[in-house]
Each structure stands twice: as structure tokens, then as C-alpha cells.
Residue frames as qw, qx, qy, qz and C-alpha x, y, z in Angstrom:
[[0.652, -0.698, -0.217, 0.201, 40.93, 54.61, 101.64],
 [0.673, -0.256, -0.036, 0.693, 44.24, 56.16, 100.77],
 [0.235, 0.565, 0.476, 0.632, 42.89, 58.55, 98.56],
 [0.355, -0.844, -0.290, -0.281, 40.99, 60.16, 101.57],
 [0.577, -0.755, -0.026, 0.311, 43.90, 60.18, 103.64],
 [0.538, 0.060, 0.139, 0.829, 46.52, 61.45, 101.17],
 [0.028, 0.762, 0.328, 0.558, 43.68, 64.20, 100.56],
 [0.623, -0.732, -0.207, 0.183, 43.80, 64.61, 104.57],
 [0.642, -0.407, -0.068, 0.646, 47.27, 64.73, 104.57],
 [0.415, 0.246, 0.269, 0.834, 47.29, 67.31, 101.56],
 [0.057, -0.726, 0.006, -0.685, 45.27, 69.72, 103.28],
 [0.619, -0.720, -0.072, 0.305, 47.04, 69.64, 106.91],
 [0.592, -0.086, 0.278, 0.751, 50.23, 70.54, 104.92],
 [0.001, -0.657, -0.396, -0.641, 48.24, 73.55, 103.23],
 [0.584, -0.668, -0.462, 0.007, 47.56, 74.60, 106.75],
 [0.785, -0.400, -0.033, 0.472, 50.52, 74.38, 108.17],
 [0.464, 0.364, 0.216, 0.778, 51.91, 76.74, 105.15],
 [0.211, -0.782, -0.463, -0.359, 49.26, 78.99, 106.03],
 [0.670, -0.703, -0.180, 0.156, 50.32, 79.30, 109.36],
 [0.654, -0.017, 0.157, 0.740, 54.05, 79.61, 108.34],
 [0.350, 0.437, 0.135, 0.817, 53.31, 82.48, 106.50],
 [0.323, -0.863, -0.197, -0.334, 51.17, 84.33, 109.24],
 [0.770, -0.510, 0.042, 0.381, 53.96, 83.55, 111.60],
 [0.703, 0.045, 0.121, 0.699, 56.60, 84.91, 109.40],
 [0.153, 0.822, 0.105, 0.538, 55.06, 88.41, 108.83],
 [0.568, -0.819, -0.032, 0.082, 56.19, 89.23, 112.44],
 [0.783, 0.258, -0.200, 0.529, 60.08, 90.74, 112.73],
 [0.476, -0.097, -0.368, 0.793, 62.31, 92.72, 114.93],
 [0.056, 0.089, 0.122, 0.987, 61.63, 95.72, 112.98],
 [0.499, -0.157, -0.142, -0.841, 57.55, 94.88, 113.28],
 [0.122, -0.035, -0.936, 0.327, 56.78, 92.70, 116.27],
 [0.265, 0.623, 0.546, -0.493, 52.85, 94.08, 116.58],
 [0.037, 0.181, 0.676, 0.713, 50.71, 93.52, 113.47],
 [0.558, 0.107, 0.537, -0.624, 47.29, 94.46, 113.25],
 [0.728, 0.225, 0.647, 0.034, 44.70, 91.63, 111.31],
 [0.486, 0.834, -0.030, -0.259, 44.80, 94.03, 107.97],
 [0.374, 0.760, -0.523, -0.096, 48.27, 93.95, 107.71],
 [0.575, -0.055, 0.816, 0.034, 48.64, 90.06, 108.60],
 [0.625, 0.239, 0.698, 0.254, 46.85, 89.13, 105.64],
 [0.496, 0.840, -0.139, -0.169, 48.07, 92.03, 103.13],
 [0.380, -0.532, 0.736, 0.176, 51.40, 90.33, 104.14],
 [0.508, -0.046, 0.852, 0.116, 50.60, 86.90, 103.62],
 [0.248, 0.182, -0.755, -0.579, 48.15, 87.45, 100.39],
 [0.040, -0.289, -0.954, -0.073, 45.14, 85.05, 101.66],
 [0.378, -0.587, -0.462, -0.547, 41.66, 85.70, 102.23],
 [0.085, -0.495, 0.366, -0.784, 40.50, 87.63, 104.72],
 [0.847, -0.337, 0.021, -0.410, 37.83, 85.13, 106.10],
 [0.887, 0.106, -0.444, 0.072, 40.90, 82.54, 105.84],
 [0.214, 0.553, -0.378, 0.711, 43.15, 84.78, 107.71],
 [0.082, 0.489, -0.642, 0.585, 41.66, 85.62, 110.13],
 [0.877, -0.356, 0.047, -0.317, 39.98, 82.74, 111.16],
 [0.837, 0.243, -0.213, 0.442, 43.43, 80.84, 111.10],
 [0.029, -0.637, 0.144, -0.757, 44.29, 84.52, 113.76],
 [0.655, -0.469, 0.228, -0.547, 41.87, 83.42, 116.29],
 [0.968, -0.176, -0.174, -0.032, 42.94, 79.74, 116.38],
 [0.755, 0.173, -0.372, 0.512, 46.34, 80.55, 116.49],
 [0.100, -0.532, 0.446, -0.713, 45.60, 83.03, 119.51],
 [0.875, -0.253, -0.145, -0.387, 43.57, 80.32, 121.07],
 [0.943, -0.160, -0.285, 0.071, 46.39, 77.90, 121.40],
 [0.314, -0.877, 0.238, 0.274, 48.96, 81.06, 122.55],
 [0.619, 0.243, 0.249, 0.704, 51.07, 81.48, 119.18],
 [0.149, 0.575, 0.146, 0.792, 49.53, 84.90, 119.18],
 [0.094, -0.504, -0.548, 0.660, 48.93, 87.26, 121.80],
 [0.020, -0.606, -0.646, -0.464, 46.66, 89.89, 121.41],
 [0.210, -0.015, -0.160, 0.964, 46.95, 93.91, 122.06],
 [0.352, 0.555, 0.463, -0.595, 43.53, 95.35, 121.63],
 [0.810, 0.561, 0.169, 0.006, 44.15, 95.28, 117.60],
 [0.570, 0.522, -0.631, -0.061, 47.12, 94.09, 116.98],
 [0.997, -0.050, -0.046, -0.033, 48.89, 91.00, 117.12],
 [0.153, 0.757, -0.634, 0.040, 52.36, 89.79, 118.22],
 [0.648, -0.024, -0.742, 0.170, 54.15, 85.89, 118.48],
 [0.799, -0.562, -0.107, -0.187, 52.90, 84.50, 121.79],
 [0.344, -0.608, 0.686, -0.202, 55.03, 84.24, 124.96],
 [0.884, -0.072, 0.426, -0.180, 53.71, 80.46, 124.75],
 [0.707, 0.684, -0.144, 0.106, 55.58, 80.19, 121.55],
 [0.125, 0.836, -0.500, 0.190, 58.33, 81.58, 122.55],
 [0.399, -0.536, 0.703, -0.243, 58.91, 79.28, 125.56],
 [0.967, 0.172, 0.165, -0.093, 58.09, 76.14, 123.68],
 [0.795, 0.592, -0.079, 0.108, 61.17, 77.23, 121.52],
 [0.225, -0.874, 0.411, -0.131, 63.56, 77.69, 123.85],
 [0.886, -0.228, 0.403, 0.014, 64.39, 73.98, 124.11],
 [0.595, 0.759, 0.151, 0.219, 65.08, 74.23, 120.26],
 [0.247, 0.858, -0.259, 0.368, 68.24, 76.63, 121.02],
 [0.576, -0.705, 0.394, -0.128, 69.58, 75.40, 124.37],
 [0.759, -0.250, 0.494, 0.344, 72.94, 73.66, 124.29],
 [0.692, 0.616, 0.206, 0.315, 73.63, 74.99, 120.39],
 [0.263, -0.575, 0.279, 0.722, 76.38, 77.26, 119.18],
 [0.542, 0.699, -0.331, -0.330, 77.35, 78.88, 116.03],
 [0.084, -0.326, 0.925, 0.178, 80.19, 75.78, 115.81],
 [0.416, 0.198, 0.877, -0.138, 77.86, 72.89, 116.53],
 [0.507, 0.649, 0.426, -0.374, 75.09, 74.55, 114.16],
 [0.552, 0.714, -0.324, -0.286, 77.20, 75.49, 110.94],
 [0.410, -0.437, 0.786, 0.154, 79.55, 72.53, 111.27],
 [0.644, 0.310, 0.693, 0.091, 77.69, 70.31, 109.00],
 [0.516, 0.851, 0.085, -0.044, 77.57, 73.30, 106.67],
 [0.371, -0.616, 0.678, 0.150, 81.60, 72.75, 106.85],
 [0.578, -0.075, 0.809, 0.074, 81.53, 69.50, 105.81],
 [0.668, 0.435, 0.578, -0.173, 79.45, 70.10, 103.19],
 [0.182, 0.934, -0.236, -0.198, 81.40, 73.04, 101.90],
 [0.295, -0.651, 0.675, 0.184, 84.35, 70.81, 102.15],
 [0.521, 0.428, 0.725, 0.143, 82.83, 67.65, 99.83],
 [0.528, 0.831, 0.169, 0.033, 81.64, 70.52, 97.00],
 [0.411, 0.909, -0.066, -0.032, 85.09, 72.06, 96.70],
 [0.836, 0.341, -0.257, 0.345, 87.45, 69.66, 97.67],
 [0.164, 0.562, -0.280, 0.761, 89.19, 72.57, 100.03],
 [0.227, -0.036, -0.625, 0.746, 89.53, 73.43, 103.62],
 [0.180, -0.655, -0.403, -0.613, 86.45, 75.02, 104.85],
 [0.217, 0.011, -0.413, 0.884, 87.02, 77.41, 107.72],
 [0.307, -0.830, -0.460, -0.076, 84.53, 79.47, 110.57],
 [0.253, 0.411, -0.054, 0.874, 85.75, 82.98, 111.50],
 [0.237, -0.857, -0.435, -0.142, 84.54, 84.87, 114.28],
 [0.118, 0.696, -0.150, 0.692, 86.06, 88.51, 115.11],
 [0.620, -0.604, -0.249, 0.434, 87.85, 89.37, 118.56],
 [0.057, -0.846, 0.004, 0.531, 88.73, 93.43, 117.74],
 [0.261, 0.772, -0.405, -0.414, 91.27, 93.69, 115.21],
 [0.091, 0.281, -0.873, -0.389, 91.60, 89.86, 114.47],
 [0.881, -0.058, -0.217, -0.416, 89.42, 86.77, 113.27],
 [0.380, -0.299, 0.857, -0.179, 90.13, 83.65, 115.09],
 [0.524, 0.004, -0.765, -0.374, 89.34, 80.01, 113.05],
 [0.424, -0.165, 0.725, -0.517, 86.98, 78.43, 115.57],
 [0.873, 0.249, 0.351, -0.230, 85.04, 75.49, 113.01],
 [0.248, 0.596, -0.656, -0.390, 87.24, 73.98, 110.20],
 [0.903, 0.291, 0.264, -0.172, 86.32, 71.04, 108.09],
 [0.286, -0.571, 0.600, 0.482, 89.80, 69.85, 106.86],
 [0.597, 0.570, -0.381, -0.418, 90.61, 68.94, 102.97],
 [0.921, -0.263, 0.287, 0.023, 91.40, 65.49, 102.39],
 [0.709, 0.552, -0.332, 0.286, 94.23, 66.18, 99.74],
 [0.792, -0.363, -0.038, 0.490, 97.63, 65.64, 101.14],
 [0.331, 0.092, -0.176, 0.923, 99.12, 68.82, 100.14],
 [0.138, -0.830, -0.516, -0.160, 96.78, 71.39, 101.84],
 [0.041, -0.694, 0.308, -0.650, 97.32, 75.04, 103.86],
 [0.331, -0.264, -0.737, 0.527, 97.81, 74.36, 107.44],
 [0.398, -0.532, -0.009, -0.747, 94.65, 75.94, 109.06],
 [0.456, -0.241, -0.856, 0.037, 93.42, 74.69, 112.69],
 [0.452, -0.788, -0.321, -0.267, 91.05, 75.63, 114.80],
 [0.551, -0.515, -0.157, 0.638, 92.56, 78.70, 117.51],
 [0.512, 0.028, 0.149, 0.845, 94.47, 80.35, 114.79],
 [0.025, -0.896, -0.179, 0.405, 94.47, 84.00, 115.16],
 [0.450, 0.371, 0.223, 0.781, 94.87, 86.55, 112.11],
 [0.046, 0.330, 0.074, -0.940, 94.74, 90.33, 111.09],
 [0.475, 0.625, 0.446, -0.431, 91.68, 91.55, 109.76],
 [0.315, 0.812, -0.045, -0.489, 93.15, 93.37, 106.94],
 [0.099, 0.516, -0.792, -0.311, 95.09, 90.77, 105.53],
 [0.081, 0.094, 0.992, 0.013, 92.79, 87.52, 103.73],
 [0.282, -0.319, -0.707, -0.565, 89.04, 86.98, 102.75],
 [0.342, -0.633, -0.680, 0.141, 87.53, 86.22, 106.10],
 [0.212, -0.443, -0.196, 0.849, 89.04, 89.64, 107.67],
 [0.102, 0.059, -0.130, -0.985, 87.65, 92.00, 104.40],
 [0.333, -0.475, -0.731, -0.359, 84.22, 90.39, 104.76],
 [0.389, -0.475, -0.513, 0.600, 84.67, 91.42, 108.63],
 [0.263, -0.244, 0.090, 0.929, 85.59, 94.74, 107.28],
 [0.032, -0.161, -0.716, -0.679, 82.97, 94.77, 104.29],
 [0.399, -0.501, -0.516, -0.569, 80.28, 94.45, 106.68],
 [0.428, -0.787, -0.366, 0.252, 80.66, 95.65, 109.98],
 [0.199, 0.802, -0.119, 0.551, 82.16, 99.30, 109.88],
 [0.617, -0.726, 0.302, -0.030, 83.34, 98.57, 113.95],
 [0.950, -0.010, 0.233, 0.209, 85.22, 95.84, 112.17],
 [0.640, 0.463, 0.018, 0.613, 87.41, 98.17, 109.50],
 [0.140, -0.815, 0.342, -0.447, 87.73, 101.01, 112.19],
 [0.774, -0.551, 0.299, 0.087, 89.23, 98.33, 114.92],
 [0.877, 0.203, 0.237, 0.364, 92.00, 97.05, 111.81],
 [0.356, 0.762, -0.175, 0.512, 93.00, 100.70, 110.80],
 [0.297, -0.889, 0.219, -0.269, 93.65, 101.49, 114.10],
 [0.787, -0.554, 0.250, 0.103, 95.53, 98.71, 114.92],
 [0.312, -0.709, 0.502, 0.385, 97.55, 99.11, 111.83],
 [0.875, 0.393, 0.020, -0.283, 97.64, 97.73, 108.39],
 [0.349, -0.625, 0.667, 0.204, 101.13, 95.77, 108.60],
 [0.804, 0.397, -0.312, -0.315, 102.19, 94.21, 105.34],
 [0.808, -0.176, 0.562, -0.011, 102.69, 90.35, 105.57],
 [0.619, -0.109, 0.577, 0.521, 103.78, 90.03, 102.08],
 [0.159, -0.155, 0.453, 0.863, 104.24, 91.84, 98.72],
 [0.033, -0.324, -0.735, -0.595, 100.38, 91.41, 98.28],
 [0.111, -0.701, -0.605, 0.362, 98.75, 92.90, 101.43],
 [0.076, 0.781, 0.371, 0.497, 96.61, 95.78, 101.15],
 [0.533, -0.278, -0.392, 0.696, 98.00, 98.54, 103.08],
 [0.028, 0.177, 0.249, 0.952, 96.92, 101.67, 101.46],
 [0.208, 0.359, 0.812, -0.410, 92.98, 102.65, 102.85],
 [0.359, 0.518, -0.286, -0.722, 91.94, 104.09, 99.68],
 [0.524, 0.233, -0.602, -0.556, 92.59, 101.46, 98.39],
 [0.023, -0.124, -0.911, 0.393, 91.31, 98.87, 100.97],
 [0.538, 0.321, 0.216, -0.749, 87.90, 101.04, 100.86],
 [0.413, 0.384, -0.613, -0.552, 87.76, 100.21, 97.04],
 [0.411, 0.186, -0.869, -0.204, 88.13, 97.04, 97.44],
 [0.280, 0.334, 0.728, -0.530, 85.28, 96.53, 100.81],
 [0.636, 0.318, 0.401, -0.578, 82.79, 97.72, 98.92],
 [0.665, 0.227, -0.544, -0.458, 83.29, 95.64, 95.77],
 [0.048, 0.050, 0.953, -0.294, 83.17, 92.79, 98.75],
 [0.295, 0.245, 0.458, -0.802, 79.96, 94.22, 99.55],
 [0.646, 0.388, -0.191, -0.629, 78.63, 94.39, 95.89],
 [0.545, 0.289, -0.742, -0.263, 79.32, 90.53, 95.33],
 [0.816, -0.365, 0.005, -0.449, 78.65, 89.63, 98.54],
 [0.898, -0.322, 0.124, 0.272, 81.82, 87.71, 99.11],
 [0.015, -0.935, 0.336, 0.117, 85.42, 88.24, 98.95],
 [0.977, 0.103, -0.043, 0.183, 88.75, 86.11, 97.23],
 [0.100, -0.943, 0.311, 0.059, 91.86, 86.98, 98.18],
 [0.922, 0.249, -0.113, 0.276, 95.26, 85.11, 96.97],
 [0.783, -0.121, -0.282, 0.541, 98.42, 85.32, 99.24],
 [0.305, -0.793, -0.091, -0.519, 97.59, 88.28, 101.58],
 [0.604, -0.725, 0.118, -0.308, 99.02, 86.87, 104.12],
 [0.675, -0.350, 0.632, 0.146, 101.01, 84.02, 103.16],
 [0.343, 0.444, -0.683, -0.467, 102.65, 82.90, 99.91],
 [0.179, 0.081, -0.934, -0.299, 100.90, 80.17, 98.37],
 [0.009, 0.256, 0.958, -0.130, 97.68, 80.61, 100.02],
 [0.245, -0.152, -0.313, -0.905, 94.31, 81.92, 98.91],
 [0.024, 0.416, 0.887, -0.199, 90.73, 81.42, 100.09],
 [0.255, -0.423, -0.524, -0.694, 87.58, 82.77, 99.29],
 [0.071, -0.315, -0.688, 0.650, 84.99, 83.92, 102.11],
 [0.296, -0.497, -0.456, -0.676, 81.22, 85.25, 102.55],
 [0.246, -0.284, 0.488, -0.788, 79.29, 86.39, 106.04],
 [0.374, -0.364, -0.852, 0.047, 77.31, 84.71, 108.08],
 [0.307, -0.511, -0.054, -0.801, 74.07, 86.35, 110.05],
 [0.047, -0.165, -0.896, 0.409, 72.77, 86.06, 112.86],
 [0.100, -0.447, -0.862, 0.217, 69.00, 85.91, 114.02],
 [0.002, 0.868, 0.314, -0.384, 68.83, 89.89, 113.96],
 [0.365, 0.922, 0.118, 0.051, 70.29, 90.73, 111.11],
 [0.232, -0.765, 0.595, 0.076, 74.36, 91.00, 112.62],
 [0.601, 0.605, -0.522, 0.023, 77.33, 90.10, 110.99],
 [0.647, -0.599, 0.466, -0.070, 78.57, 87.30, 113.77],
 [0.690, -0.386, 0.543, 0.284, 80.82, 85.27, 111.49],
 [0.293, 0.668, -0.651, -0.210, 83.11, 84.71, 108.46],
 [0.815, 0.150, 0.534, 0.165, 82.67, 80.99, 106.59],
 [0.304, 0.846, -0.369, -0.236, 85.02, 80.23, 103.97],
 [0.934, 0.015, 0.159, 0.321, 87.54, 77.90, 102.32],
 [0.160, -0.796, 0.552, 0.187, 91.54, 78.11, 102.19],
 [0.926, 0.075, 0.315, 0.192, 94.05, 76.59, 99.41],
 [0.522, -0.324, 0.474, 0.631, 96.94, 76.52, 97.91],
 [0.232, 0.641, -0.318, -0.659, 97.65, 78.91, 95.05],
 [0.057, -0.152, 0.911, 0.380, 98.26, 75.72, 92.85],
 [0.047, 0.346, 0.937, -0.021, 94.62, 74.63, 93.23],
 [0.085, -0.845, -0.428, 0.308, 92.77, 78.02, 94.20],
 [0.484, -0.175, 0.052, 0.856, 93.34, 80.46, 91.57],
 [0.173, 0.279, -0.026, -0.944, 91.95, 84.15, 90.36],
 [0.527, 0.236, -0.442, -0.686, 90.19, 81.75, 87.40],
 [0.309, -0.076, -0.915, 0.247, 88.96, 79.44, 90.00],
 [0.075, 0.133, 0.366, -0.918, 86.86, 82.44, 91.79],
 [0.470, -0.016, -0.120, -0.875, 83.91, 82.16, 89.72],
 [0.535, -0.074, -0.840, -0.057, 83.80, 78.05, 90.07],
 [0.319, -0.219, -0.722, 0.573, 84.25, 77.96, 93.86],
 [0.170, -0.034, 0.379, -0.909, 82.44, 81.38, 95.12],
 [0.507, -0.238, -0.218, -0.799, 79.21, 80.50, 94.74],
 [0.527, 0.146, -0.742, 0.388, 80.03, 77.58, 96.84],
 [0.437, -0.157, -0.629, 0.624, 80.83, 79.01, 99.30],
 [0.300, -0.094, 0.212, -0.925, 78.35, 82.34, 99.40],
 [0.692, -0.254, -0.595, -0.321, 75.50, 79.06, 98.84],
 [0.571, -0.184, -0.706, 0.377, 77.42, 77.42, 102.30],
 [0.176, -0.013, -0.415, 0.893, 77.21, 80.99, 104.18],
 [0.582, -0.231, -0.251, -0.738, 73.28, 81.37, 103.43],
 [0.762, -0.257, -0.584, -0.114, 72.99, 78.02, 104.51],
 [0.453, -0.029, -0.381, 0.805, 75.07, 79.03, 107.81],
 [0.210, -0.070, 0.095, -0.971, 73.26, 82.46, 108.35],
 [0.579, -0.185, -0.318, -0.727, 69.83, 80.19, 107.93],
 [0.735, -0.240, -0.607, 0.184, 70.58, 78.13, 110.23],
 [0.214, -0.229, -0.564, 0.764, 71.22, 80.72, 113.35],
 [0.008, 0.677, 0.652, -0.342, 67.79, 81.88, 112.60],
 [0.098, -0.323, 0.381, 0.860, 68.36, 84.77, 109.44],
 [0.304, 0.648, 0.639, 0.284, 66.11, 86.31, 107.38],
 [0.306, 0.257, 0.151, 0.904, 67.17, 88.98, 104.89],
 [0.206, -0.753, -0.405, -0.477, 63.60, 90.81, 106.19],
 [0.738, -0.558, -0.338, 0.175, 65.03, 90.90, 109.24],
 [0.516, 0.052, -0.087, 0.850, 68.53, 92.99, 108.68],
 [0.349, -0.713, -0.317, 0.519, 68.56, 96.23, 110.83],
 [0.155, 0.934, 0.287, 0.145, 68.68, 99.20, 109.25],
 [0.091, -0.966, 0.233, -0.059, 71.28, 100.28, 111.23],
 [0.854, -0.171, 0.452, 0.194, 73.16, 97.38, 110.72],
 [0.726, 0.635, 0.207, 0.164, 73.77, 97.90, 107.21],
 [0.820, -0.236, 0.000, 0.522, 77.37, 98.45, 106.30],
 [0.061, -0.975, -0.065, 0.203, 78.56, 101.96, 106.43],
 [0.823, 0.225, -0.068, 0.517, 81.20, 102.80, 104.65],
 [0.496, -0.672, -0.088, 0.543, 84.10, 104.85, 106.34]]
């Protein structure tokens, strides 16, 4: 008797995948498929396809142009419930916490307001000697990790920071834009940035972007520590960390690399 129903359950779950993946060919950039290129997408048979098409326009996942296909209003409004009352805080917070358990460190949430980043999520360290970070604090872009990720990937971001000025904060800020470029796009090519007392003596943090839903840079996740704990030969331990915590962040407001805009992509100045 269980046999038949573990078999049950093991092909609803086969289904369901199925479904997943016809759903997922659909994106910003290509919101109206037609049945051909549904299931060159997805890879199944064509009799599976697109019978697995017609049920899922039946129950209004799919609407239906004269030949092509796009996600159903009915969809949509089911999922609205699914998004109501959430933020970017509430939704990456746990990815805080979690960041903060793997590396021992502060883990910080960034979001850009012209030329600075404001800390609006922070998951505090439990050592007792730690940076002072709390949730309000306003920096400059052009000084710290979260700001050259700002910079690294949004090109509105490093033209709002030159203009307001690249004021040095201590014997290590970058001030020079030559050499600020230089250093964005080797952000870019690693995909995260470490910076060590840019802003303040004795503190360093590491940082990596966070997407949103279409494909836009909408925040800056990261941990902050002391120089004693967080150094240059500390960068290769910790970053993956933390560029793991910002995927996990960016996949949670509804990211997928298939999804980045074209014209999104970061331009260098």
C-alpha cells in the first residue's frame, strides 16, 4: 500500500517540476512564448509539453494570444497575497542572521539615497569588541565596501558620489577616479568588494549586491569588523560568505540571473 502511494507521490512531484520549468521560461525580457519555444526551453517532449500547456491554460496559469503564451492574470492575482506586507528588511533579515552565525561578524543591509548608503537591516556580532554599526547610519558612497558595490553596479550610483565629491576620511580613502574606476570594475569581476579602513581606522567589511525581481541593483548586504579580526588574508575565508548570503538575499526578492536587463548592466564611466 505504501509502495503505490510513494509511487503517487513520486510522480505528482515530477509534475510539479514540469510545471516549474514551463513557468520559468517566461521573463521580463520574454513575457509571450509561443508552444515551440516553451518546450525548446524546458527540453521535454512535445506531446508532454504541450499537453501540460493546455491544462495549465485551463486552470488560468496561462493565458493565451492566438499562438503564444504568457503567465495568467489568475496567477498573478493568486500571488499577490505572497508579497503584501513584505519588505526588503523583513525578507533578507534571516539572511542576516545567518550571515552573522557563519562569520562570527556584524552583518549589515545597505540601501542607496543619492550619494550615500544608509544601514537599514543589521544582524549584530556577539563578540564584545565589535564596530559600532546601527541601523539609520548614513555613509559616503565612495568610502567602504557597501558604497563601491553601489558604485560597481549602478553607474547612477558612481556619477551621484563624484559629483558630490570624493572627501578623504582617512589616509586610505580612494579619492583619485582613475583609480576608483580600477578598482569598480575589479568589484565587478569578483562580484564583491573588501575594503579595510576607508572610512574609519580599525574597520573593514566586505560586501556583495543584492537584486531585485527585475534584474536592479536595490541593495548592498555585507559584514563589518575590526581590522584585528577582518583582515586582507581573511578576504578569501569570509567573501564567499557573504557573496553566498547576497544570492540568497537577491533570491529571495524574486531574482533570476535570466532576468537582468540589458540595460541594467553596469556601465562603466
Amino acid at each position: 500500500m505504501s509502495s503505490k502511494s510513494d509511487e503517487a507521490g513520486t510522480a505528482s512531484v515530477l509534475v510539479l517540476r514540469k510545471i516549474r520549468q514551463i513557468l520559468e521560461c517566461f521573463t521580463v525580457e520574454r513575457p509571450e512564448l509561443t508552444l515551440q519555444q516553451i518546450t525548446r526551453a524546458t527540453g521535454l517532449p512535445a506531446s508532454t509539453c504541450q499537453r501540460l500547456v493546455n491544462s495549465l491554460l485551463r486552470e488560468g496559469f496561462l493565458d493565451r494570444n492566438e499562438d503564444t503564451y504568457r503567465i495568467g492574470l489568475a496567477l498573478v492575482r493568486w500571488s499577490a497575497p505572497g508579497t503584501f506586507g513584505l519588505d526588503i528588511v523583513q525578507l533578507t533579515r534571516p539572511v542576516l542572521r545567518q550571515l552573522r552565525d557563519r562569520t562570527g561578524e556584524s552583518a549589515c543591509l545597505h540601501v542607496r539615497d543619492g550619494p550615500f548608503r544608509t544601514v537599514v537591516g543589521l544582524a549584530e556580532t556577539r563578540h564584545v569588541i565589535m564596530r559600532m554599526f546601527m541601523v539609520g547610519m548614513v555613509m559616503p558612497l565612495h568610502a567602504g565596501s557597501a558604497g563601491k558595490v553601489f558604485m560597481a553596479f549602478d553607474p547612477m550610483a558612481r556619477r551621484a558620489a563624484v559629483s558630490h565629491g570624493l572627501t578623504r576620511h582617512t589616509a586610505h580613502t580612494v579619492v583619485d577616479i582613475d583609480e576608483l574606476d580600477q578598482q569598480l570594475e575589479e568589484v565587478r569581476r569578483r562580484g564583491y568588494s573588501a575594503t579595510f579602513e576607508e572610512r574609519d581606522i580599525g574597520a573593514a567589511s566586505i560586501s556583495a549586491p543584492v537584486f531585485g525581481a527585475t534584474g536592479e541593483l536595490v541593495a548592498v548586504l555585507g559584514i563589518v569588523a575590526p581590522t584585528q579580526r577582518l583582515t586582507p588574508a581573511d578576504t578569501s575565508r569570509l567573501a564567499p560568505a557573504v557573496v553566498e548570503a547576497a544570492e540568497e538575499g537577491s533570491r529571495r526578492l524574486g531574482y533570476r540571473p535570466d532576468l537582468r536587463l540589458a540595460s541594467q548592466d553596469p556601465v562603466a564611466e
